[in-house]
TORBA-677078 format. One line per 8 residues: their letters; for each residue x, y, z of C-alpha. Coordinates in steps of 0.2 Angstrom, whole numbers, padded with zeros to 4 digits. Layout:
<vexmars>
A> X:Y:Z; ...
</vexmars>
This chain:
<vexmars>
XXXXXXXX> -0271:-0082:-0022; -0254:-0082:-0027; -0243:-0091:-0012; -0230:-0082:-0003; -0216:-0096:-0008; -0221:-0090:-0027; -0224:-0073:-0023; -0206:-0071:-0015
XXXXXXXX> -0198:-0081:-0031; -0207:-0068:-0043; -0200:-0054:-0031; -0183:-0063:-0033; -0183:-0063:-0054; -0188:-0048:-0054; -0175:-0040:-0042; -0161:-0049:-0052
XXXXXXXX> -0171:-0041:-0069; -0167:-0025:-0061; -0147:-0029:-0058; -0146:-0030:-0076; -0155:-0012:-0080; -0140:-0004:-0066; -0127:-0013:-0072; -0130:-0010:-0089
XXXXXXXX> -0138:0003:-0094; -0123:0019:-0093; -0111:0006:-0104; -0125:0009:-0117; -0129:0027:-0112; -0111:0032:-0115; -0109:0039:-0132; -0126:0049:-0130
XXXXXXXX> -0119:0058:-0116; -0103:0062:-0123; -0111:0071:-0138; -0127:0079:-0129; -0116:0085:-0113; -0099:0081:-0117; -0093:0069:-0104; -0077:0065:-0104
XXXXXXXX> -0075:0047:-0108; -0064:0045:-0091; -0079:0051:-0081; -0091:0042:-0089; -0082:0025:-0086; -0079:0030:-0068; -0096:0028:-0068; -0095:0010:-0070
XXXXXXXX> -0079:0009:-0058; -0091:0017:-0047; -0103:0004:-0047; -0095:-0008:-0044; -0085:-0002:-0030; -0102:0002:-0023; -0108:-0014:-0025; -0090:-0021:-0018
XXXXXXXX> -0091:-0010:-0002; -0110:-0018:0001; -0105:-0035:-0002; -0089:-0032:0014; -0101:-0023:0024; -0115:-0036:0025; -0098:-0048:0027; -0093:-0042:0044
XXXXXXXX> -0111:-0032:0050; -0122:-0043:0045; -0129:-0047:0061; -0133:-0027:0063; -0145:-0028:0049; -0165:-0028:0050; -0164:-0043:0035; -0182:-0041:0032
XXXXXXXX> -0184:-0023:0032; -0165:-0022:0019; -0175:-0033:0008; -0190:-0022:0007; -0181:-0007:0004; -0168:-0014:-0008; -0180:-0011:-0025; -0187:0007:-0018
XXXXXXXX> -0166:0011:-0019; -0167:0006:-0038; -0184:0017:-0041; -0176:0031:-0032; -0159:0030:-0041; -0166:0028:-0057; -0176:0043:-0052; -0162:0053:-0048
XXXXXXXX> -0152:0048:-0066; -0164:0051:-0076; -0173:0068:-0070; -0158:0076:-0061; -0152:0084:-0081; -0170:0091:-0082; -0170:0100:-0065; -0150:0106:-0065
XXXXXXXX> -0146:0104:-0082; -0130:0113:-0078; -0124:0097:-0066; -0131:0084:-0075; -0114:0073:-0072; -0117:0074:-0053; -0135:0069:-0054; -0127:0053:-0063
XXXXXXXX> -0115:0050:-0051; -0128:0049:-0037; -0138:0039:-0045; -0128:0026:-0050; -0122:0026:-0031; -0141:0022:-0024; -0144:0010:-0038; -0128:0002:-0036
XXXXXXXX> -0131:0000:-0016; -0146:-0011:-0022; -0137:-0019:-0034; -0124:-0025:-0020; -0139:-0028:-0006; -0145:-0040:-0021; -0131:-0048:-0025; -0131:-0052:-0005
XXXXXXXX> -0149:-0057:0000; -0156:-0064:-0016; -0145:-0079:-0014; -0149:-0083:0003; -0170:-0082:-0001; -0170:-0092:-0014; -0158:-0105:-0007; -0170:-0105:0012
XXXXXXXX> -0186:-0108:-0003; -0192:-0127:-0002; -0186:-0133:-0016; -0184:-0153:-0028; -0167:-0146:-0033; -0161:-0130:-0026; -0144:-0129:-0035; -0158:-0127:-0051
XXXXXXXX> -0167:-0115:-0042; -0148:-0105:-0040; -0146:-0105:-0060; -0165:-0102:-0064; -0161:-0085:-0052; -0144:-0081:-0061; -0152:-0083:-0078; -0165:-0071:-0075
XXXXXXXX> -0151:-0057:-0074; -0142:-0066:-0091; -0157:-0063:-0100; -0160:-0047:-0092; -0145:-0039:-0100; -0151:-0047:-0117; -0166:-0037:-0114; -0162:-0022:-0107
XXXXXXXX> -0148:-0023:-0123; -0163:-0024:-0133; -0175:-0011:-0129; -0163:0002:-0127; -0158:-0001:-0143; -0174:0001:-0151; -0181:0016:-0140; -0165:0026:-0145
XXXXXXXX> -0165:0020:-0162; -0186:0025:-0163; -0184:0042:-0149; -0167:0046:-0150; -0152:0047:-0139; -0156:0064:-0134; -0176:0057:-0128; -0163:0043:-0115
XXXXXXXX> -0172:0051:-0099; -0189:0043:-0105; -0180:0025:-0105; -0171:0025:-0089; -0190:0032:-0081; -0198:0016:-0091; -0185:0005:-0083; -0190:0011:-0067
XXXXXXXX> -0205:-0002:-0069; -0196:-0018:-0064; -0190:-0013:-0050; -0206:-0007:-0044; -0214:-0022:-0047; -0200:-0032:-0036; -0203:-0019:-0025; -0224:-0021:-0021
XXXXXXXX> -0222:-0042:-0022; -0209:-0041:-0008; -0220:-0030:0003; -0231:-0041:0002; -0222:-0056:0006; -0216:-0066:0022; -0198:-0065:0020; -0193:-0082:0026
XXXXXXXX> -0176:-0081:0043; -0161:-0079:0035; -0146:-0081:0046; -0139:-0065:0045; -0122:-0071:0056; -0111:-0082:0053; -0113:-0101:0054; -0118:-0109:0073
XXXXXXXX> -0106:-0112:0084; -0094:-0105:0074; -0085:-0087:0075; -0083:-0076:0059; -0065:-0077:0064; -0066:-0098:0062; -0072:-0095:0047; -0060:-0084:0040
XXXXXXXX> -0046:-0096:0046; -0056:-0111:0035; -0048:-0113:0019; -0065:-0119:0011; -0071:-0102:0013; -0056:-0097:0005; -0058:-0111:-0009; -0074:-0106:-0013
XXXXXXXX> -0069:-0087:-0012; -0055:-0088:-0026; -0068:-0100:-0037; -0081:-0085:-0039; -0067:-0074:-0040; -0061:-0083:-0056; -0077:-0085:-0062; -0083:-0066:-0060
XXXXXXXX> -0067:-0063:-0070; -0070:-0074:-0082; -0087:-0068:-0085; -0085:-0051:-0083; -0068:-0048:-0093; -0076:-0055:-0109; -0093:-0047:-0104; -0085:-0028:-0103
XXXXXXXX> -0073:-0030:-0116; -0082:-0043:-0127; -0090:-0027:-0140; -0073:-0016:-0140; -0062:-0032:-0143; -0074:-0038:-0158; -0075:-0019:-0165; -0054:-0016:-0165
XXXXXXXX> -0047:-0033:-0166; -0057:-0041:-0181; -0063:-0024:-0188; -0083:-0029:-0185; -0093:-0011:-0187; -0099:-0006:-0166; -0118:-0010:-0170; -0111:-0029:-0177
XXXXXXXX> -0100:-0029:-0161; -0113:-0022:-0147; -0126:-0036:-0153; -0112:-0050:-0154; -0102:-0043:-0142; -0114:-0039:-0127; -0132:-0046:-0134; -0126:-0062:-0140
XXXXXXXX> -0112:-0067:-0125; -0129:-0062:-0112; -0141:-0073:-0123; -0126:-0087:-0121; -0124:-0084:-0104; -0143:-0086:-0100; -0145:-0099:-0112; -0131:-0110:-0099
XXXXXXXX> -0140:-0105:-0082; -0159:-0110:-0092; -0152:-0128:-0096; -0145:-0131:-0080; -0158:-0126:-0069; -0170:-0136:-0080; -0156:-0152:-0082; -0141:-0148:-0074
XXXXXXXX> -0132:-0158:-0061; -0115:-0163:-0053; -0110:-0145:-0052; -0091:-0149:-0047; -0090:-0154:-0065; -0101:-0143:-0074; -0087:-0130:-0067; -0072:-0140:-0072
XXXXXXXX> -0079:-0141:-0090; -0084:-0125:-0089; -0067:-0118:-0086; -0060:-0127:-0100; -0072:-0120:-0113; -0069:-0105:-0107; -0050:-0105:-0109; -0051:-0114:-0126
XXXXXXXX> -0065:-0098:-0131; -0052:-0083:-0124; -0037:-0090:-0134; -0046:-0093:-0149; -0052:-0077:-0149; -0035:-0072:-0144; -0027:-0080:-0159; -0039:-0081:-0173
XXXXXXXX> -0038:-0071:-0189; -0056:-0076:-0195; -0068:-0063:-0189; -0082:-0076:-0189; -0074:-0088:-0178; -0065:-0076:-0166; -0083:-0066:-0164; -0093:-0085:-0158
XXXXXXXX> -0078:-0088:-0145; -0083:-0072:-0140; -0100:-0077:-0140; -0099:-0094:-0133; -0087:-0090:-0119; -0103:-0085:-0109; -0111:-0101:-0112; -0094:-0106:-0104
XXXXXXXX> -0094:-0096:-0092; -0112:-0096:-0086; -0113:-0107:-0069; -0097:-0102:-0065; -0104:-0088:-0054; -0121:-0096:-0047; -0111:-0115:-0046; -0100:-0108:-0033
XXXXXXXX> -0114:-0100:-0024; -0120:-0119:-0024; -0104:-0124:-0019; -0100:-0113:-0003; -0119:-0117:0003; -0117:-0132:0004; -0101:-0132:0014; -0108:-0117:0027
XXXXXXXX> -0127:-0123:0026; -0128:-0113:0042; -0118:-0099:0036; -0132:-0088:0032; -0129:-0071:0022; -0110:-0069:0029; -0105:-0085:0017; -0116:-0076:0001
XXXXXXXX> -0109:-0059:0005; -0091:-0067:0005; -0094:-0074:-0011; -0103:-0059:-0018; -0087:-0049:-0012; -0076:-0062:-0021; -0087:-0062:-0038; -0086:-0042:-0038
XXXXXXXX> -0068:-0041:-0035; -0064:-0053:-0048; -0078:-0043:-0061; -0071:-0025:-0057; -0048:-0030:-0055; -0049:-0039:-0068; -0056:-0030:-0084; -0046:-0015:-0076
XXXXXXXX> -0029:-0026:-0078; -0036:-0029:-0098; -0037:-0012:-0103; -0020:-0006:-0091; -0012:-0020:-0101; -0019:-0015:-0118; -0012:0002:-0118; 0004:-0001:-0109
XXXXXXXX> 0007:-0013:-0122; 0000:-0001:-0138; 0015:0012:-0129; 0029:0004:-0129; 0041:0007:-0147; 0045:-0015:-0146; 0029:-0019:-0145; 0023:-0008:-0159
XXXXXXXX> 0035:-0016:-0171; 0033:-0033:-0166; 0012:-0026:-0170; 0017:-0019:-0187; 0028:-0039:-0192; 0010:-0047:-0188; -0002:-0035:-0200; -0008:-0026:-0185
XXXXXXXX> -0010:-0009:-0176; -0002:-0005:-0158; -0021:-0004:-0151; -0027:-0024:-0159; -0008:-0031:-0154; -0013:-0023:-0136; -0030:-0027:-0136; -0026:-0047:-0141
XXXXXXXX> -0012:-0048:-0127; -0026:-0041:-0114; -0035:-0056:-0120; -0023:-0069:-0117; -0021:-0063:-0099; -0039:-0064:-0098; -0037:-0081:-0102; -0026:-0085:-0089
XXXXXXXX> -0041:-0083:-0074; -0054:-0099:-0081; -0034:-0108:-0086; -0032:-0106:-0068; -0050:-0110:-0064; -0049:-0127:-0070; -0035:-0134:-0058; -0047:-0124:-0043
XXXXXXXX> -0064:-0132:-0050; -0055:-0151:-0052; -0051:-0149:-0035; -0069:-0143:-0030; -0076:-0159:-0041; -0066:-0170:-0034; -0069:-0165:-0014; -0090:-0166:-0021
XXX> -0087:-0184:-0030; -0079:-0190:-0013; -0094:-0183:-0001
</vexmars>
């Protein structure tokens, strides 16, 4: 019989296997819903803003009521909210075809609540587990949603490719697996006491004035950014700025960066170590990848800095996890919903400031003539400047991690 340590690790996986479906399957859902029920494409990315604001609003409730939540009983409900709201996306068009866009917004709301209540208490399981190395067990949990995305990327592809985009119901239903599964192994598991306050004998007012919290809070917010930015824009900026066709760009752009991304979290939970550093470094290659792609004029080499950035970029998120457990080992879920609230902020400002930047830039008449003396459109001058912003977050990462690396090397 399968024990409840195990039990509780599958429940994890799988639960983070879910993350990826909600976060990323109305990206790839977009263009079937314009044409089959013409969706603005303004509504439709509220959708995604949506989510993550949802998730956002999770992470800074659990922050300051943590201590007012059954923590046992949220986790056991957390994967019936993603059956549920899956449920609601893809059968609402059937039973009032006449609202279908409502029925996608309230999904996306109660699958993004679990999203958030994931991003919270998966963390904090995982890391109270008995473990030989549970910074590994961090990224082995992280890389789970990396390849997620790559599969989730993967049979959507295929299914609508096979079915159809106008047979997307069928998929979002089939979807609805996973988290049912995360959902039976959780009910039947012990879930271990997780603090759900903030750390003994400390206030949450203490540890709001502790600049190690805040430390660690700027680090995962420069590393959601970093991830996320390239993550979102990654297809888009492969399609318009090196002229890649969009099925070229969603592989490269979104299936390759996530296999990249998993492929980083893997090694390190199987060999990683001294995570001060692997962030430091981290933070380097990410910077030296987002001005190359910046830059470059060779397709090739622009689309694998576009690729590679998520190898970069793939601890960044779970390493500061790592990091802020360490320093509040008591803190409970109030240190991971403080991270996860930092990590969501940096993932939802940040590719918002890319794409204000790119069409701000495509406007105005100097910037279009200085376009036009490099070869290029409004939209690819915009679109290569919103990229050099985005280098700017891992660029300022790598002054944030040295100082983490350092404050590790000393203790």
């Amino acid at each position: 019989m399968i024990s409840n340590h195990k039990r509780l690790r599958y429940a994890c996986y799988t639960s983070s296997a879910s993350m990826s479906i909600v976060g990323n399957l109305s990206p790839l859902l977009f263009l079937s819903f314009h044409s089959l029920y013409d969706i603005s494409y303004s509504l439709l990315g509220l959708l995604v803003l949506i989510n993550f604001c949802t998730q956002l609003g999770i992470d800074l409730i659990f922050s300051f009521f943590s201590h007012k939540f059954n923590i046992s009983k949220t986790v056991k409900v957390m994967p019936l909210l993603t059956v549920l709201g899956l449920g609601i996306y893809a059968l609402w068009p059937y039973l009032f075809p006449d609202s279908v866009y409502i029925g996608l917004l309230l999904g996306t709301i109660v699958f993004s609540a679990s999203a958030g209540l994931s991003e919270v208490l998966l963390s904090p399981i995982i890391a109270a587990l008995p473990a030989k190395d549970p910074d590994r067990e961090m990224s082995k949990l992280h890389s789970v949603y990396a390849w997620g995305v790559v599969f989730v990327i993967i049979v959507a592809t295929v299914f609508l490719f096979s079915f159809g985009n106008e047979n997307w119901q069928p998929l979002a239903l089939l979807f609805m697996i996973i988290p049912t599964i995360s959902a039976i192994l959780f009910f039947g598991a012990e879930i271990p006491n997780i603090s759900s306050s903030g750390e003994k004998g400390a206030s949450v007012r203490e540890l709001f004035s502790s600049s190690s919290l805040w430390l660690c809070f700027f680090a995962i917010f420069l590393g959601g950014a970093a991830e996320c930015t390239m993550a979102q824009w990654g297809s888009g900026y492969i399609e318009l700025a090196f002229g890649i066709p969009k099925i070229w760009g969603d592989i490269f752009g979104m299936a390759l960066f996530a296999a990249m991304l998993g492929l980083g979290r893997s090694l390190y939970a199987k060999i990683g170590k001294n995570i001060g550093r692997v962030l430091f470094l981290g933070a380097i290659g990410a910077t030296v990848c987002y001005l190359t792609a910046a830059v470059s004029s060779i397709p090739i080499v622009g689309l694998f800095a576009c690729a590679f950035t998520g190898f970069c970029v793939s601890v960044m998120w779970p390493g500061c996890l790592v990091v802020a457990s360490d320093r509040f080992p008591k803190g409970g879920v109030f240190i991971y919903a403080m991270m996860a609230a930092g990590g969501d902020l940096g993932a939802s400002i940040v590719p918002q400031l890319i794409g204000i930047t790119t069409d701000t830039v495509s406007t105005i008449p100097f910037t279009s003539n200085l376009a036009k003396s490099f070869g290029m459109f409004p939209e690819q001058f915009g679109m290569r400047l919103g990229m050099l912003m985005g280098m700017l977050f891992p660029l300022v990462g790598i002054f944030l991690y040295f100082r983490i690396m350092r404050s590790r090397n000393k203790k």
